[in-house]
C-alpha positions in Angstrom: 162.8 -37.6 -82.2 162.1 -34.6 -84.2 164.9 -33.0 -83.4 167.2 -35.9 -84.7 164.9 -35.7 -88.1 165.6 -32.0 -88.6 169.2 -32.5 -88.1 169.4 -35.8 -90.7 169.0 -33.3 -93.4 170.2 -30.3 -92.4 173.5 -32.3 -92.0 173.1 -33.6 -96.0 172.1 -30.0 -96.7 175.8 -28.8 -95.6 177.6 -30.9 -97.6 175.6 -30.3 -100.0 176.5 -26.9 -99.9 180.4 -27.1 -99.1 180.7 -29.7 -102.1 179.5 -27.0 -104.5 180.8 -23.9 -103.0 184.5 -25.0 -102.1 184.8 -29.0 -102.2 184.1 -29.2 -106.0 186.4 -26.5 -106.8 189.4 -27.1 -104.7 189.1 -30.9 -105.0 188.4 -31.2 -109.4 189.9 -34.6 -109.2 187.9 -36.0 -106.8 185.6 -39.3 -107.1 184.3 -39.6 -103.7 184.3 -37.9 -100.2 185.3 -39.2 -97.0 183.3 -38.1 -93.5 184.3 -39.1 -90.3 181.5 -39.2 -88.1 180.5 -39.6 -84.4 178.5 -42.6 -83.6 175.7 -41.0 -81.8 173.5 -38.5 -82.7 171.4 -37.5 -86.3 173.9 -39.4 -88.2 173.8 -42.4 -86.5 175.0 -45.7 -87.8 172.1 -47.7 -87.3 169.5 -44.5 -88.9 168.4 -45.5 -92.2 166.8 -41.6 -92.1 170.8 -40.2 -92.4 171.4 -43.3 -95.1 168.3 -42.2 -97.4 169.1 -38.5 -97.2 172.7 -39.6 -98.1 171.7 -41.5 -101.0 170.1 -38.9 -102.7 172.8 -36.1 -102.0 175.3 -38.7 -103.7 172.6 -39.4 -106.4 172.7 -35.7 -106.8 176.1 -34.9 -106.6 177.2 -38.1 -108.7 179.9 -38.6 -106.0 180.2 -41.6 -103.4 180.7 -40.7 -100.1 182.5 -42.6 -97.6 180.9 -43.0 -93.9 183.8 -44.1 -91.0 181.5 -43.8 -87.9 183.6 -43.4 -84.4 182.0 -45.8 -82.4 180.3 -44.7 -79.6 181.4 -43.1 -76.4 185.2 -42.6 -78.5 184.2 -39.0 -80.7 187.0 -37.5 -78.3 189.4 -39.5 -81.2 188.0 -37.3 -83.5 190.9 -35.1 -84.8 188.5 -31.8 -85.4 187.0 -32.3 -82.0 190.7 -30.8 -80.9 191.7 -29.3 -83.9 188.6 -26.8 -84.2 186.6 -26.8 -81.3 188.2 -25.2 -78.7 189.3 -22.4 -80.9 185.6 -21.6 -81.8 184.8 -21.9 -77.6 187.5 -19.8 -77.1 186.2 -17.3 -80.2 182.6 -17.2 -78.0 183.7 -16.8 -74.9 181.8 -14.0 -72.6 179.1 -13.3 -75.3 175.8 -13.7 -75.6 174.1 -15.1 -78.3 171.3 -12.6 -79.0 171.3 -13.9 -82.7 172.7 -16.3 -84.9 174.3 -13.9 -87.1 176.3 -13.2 -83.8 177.6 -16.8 -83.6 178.3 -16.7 -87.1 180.4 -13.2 -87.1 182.4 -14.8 -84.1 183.1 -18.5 -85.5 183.8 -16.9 -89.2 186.6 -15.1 -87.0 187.6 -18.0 -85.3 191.8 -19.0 -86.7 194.9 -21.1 -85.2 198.7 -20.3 -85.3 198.5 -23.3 -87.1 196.9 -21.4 -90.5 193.2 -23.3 -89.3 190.2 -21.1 -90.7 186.9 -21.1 -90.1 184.1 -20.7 -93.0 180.6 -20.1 -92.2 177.5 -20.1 -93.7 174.2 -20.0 -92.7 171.6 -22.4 -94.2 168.1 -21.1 -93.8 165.5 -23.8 -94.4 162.4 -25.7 -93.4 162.7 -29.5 -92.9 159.4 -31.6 -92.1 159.4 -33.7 -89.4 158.3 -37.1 -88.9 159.9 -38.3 -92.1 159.8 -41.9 -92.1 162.5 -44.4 -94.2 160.3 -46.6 -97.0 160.7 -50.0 -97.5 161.4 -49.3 -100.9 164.3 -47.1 -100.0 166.0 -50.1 -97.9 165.5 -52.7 -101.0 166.6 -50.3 -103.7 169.5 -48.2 -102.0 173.6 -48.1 -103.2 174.9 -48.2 -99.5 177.4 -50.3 -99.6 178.3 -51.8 -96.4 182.3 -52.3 -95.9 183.0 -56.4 -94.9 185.3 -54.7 -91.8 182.7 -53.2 -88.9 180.0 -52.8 -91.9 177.6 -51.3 -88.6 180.3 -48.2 -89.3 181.6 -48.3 -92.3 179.6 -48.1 -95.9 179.7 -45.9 -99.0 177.1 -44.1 -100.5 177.0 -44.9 -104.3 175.3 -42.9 -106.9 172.4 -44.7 -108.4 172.1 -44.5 -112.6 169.6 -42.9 -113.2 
């Protein structure tokens, strides 16, 4: 369970961080985002944890984001999982991790013969554990849950403040 907290808002945190470092800047016209997500995991559906952290990175960002779960069991449909991943397995292959600024170094180097890059950063940070949703949270948050598979599909809308 901790685990799954930790990784709630360290998965907020990087979009966070890609909005303002490359999203913002190479998509100006932009009034919302779209993420594909598995169905299992941190960012699960059905966690209301991964929906409050998402409504205050929108609130922050004064962008909606767009959440299209996978359902679960069917992430292999996911078109990074072949796009990306076995290019960065490849990338590792034979070494051993003694650090994380090793993994980095190897997945920053990690290209296609398509033109694919990969850019890394990493994002120090201490995240309490044990958060729990409020009450409040679920009577006052801009999720927006789509009338088509709503258990998958919402958007995050920036609140007025």
């Amino acid at each position: 369970m901790e685990l799954v907290i930790t990784r709630v808002r360290k998965a907020c945190d990087s979009l966070r961080y890609w909005w303002q470092h490359y999203g913002s800047k190479r998509y100006q016209t932009a009034n919302s985002i779209l993420l594909l997500c598995d169905g299992g995991g941190s960012n699960n559906s059905r966690h209301y944890l991964f929906k409050q952290d998402l409504q205050a990175l929108v609130n922050q960002l004064g962008i909606e984001i767009r959440i299209a779960h996978y359902p679960p069991y069917t992430s292999k449909y996911n078109p990074i999982e072949h796009r990306l991943f076995p290019h960065v397995t490849r990338s590792c292959q034979g070494v051993i991790f003694e650090s994380v600024e090793i993994v980095e170094e190897l997945i920053a180097k990690t290209k296609t013969k398509t033109g694919l890059q990969v850019f890394t950063t990493i994002l120090d940070g201490v995240y309490k554990i044990g958060r729990k949703v409020t009450e409040e949270f679920k009577q006052m948050m801009e999720i927006v849950f789509d009338d088509y598979l709503p258990q998958w599909n919402y958007t995050a809308v920036p609140q007025i403040q």
